[in-house]
Structures are given as C-alpha cells and as structure tokens.
C-alpha atoms as an extended CHARMM CRD file, in Angstrom:
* protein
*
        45  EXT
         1         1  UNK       CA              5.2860000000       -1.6180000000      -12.9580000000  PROA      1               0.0000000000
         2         2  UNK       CA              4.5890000000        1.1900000000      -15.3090000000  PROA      2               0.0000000000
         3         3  UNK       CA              4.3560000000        5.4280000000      -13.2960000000  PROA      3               0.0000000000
         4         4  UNK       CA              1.2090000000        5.8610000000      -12.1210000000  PROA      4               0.0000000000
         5         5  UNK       CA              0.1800000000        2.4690000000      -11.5580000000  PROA      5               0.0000000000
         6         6  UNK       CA             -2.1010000000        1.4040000000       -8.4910000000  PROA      6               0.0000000000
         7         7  UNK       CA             -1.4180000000       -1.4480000000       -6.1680000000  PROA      7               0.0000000000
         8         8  UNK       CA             -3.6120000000       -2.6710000000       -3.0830000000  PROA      8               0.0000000000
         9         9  UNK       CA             -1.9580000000       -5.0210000000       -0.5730000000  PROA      9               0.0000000000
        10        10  UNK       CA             -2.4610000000       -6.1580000000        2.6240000000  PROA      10              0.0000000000
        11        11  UNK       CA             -1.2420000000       -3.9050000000        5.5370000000  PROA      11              0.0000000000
        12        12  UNK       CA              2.0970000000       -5.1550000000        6.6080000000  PROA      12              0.0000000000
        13        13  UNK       CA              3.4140000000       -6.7140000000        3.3350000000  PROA      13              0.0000000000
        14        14  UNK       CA              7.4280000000       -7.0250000000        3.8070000000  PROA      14              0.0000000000
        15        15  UNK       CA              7.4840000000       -6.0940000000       -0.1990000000  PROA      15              0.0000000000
        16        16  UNK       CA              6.0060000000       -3.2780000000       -0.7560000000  PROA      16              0.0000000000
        17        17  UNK       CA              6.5850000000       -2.1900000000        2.6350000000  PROA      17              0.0000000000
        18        18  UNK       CA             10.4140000000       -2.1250000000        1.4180000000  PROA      18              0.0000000000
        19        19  UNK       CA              9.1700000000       -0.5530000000       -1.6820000000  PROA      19              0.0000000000
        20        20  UNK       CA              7.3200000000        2.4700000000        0.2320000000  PROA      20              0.0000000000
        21        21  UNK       CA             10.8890000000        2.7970000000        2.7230000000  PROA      21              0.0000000000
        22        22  UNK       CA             12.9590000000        3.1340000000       -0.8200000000  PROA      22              0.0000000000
        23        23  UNK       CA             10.5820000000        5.8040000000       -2.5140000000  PROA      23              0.0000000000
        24        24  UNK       CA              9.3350000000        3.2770000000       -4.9810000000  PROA      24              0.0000000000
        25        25  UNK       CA              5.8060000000        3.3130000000       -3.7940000000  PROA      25              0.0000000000
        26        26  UNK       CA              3.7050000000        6.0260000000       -2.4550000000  PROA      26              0.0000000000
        27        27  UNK       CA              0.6040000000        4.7930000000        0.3410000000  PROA      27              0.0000000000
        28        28  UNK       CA             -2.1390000000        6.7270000000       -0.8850000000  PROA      28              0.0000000000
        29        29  UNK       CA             -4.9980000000        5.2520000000        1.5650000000  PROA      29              0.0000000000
        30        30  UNK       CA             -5.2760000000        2.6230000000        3.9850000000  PROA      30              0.0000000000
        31        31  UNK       CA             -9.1220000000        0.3530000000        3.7460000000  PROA      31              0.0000000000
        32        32  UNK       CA            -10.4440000000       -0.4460000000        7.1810000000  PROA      32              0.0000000000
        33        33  UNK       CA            -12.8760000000       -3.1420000000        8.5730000000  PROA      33              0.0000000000
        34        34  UNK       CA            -16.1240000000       -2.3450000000       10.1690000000  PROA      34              0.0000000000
        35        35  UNK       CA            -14.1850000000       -2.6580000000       13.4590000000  PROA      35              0.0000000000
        36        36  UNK       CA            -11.4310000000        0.3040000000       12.1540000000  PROA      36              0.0000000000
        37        37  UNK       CA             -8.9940000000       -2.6140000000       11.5870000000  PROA      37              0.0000000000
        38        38  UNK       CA             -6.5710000000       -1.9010000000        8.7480000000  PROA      38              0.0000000000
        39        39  UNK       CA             -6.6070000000       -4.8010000000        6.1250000000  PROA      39              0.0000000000
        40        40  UNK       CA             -5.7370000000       -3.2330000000        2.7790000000  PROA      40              0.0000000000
        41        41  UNK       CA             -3.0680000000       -0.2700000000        1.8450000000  PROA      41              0.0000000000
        42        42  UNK       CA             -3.4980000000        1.7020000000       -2.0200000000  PROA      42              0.0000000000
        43        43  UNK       CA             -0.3080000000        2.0200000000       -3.3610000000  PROA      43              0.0000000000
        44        44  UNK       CA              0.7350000000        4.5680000000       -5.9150000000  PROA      44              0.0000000000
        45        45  UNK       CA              4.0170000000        3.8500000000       -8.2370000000  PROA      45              0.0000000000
C-alpha cells in the first residue's frame, strides 16, 4: 500500500489492528451508527 493511502475497516479487524500496534497504520477517525456504535475505523498508511 503506497504512503498516504486511506483504508476504512471495520472496528476490531485483527489486521490492521496489528498494523496500527506496529506503526504501519495511523487511525485517523472512527464512523459511528445512529446509536454512537463504532462500525468503521479510517486508516492512514
């Protein structure tokens, strides 16, 4: 994945949880349902 690249994924995601632990991804902002559930994380590379 090229620098500067953009990723959504659901909240929770083994993967790019990992990723975000190891510096490899950056969580820029987290979408929430109607009920202030978080489904979806933004991901920055």
């Amino acid at each position: 994945m090229p620098a500067r690249s953009i990723l959504l994924s659901r909240v929770g995601e083994a993967t790019v949880e990992t990723l975000t632990k190891t510096g490899q991804l950056r969580k820029v902002d987290v979408v929430k349902e109607p009920d202030n559930t978080a489904s979806f994380a933004i991901y920055e590379r």
